[in-house]
C-alpha positions in Angstrom: -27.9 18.4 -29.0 -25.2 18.3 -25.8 -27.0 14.7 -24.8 -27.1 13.4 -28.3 -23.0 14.3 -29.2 -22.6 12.7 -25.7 -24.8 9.8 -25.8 -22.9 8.9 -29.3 -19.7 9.9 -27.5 -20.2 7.4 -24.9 -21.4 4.7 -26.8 -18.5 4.7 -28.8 -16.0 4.5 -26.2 -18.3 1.6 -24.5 -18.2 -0.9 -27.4 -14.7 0.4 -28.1 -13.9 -0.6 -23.9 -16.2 -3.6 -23.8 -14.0 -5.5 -26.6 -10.8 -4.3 -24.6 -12.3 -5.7 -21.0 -13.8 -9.2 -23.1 -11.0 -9.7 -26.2 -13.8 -8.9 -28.3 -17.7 -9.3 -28.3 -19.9 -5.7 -28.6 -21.7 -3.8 -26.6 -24.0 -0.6 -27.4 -26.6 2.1 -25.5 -30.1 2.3 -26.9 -32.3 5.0 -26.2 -35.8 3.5 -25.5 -37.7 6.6 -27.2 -35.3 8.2 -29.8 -37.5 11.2 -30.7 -37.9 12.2 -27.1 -34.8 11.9 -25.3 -35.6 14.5 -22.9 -37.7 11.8 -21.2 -35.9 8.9 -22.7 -35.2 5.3 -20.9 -31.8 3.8 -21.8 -30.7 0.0 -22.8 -27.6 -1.7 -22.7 -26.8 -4.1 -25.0 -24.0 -6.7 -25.0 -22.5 -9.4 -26.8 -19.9 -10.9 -25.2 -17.7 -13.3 -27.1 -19.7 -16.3 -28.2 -22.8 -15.1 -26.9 -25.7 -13.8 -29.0 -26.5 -9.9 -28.1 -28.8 -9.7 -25.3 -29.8 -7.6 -22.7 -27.7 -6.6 -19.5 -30.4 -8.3 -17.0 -29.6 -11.5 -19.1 -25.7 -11.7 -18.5 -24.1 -13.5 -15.6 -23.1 -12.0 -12.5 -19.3 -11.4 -13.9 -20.4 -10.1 -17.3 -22.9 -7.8 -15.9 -19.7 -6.3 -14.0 -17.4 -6.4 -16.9 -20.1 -4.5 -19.1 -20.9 -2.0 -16.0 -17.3 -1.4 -15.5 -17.3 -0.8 -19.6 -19.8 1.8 -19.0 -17.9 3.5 -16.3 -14.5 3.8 -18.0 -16.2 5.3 -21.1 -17.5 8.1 -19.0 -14.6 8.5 -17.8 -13.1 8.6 -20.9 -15.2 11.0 -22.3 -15.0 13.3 -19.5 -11.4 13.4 -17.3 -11.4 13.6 -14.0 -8.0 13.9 -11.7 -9.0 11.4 -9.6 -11.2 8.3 -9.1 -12.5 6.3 -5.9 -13.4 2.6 -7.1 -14.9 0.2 -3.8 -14.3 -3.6 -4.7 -15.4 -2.5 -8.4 -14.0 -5.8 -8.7 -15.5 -8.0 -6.4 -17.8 -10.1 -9.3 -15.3 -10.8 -11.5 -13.6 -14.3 -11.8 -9.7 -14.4 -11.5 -9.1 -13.9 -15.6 -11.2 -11.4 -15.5 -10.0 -9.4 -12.7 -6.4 -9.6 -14.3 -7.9 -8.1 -17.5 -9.8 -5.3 -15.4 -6.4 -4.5 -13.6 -4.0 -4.2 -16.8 -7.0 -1.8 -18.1 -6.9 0.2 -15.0 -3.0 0.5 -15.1 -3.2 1.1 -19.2 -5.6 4.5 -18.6 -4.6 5.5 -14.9 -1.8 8.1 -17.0 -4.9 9.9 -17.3 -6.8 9.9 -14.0 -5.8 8.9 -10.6 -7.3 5.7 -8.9 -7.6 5.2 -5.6 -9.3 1.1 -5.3 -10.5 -0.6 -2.2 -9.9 -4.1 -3.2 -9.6 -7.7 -1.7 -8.7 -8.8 -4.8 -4.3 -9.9 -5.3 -4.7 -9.8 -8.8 -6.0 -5.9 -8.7 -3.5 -5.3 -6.2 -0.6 -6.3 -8.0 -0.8 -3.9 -10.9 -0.8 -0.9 -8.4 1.6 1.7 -7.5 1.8 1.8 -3.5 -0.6 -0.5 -1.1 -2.4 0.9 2.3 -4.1 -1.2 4.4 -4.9 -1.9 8.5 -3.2 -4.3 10.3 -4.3 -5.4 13.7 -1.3 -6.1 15.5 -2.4 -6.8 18.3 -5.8 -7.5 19.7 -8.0 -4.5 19.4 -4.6 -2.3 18.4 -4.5 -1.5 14.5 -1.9 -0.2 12.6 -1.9 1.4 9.3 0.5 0.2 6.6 1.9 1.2 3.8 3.7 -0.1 0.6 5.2 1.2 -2.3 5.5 -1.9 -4.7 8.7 -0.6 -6.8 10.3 -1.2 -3.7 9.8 -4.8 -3.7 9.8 -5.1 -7.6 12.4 -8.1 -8.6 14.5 -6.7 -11.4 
């Protein structure tokens, strides 16, 4: 009973994540053997928009990440956590939609903490403060760090 209030619990905040992440499209989790989900296989389904709804091996490389980051944020959703290590979660996704990823990850991080290895400027610009390594000189690194209110233009 736990798994099935969760399973629904989850799905609900995937689709509801999924349209946030892609301006609209659906996305759903199907158990493969409803009456025995003690041993049941899971599907994920998505739509993105003017797609038809297919399965996740058939999405591109970006939407594949976009649906699995979907995923992640609705079981994150359903269940807190203080904090949250993401590395180069956003790696796949093209430019637009690493922008839409990183307003998303600023619009729920009231909630939980992020901490995001990231190469990516577009991710990087919606954070708080910036570490990094610099290598000064050769073989000599030095850490850095930025707090990007500091630098904000008003």
């Amino acid at each position: 009973q736990k798994f099935l209030k969760s399973f629904r619990d989850i799905n609900e905040r995937f689709d509801k994540i999924f349209r946030i992440l892609f301006h609209g499209g659906q996305a759903s989790l199907f158990m493969t053997e409803e009456d025995n989900v003690l041993e049941t296989g899971i599907d994920i389904v998505a739509e993105p928009p003017g797609k038809k709804l297919q399965n996740l091996s058939l999405l591109s490389g970006g939407e594949r990440a976009l649906t699995a980051i979907a995923l992640l944020f609705a079981f994150l959703e359903t269940k807190t956590t203080p904090f949250c290590v993401l590395d180069e979660i956003d790696a796949a996704l093209d430019d637009s939609n690493v922008e839409r990823f990183a307003q998303f990850l600023k619009s729920v991080s009231d909630k939980t903490q992020f901490i995001v290895i990231t190469h990516r400027s577009g991710t990087m610009e919606v954070a708080d403060s910036l570490y990094g390594v610099s290598m000064t000189k050769n073989g000599i690194s030095k850490m850095i760090s930025i707090k990007l209110e500091d630098y904000k233009v008003s």
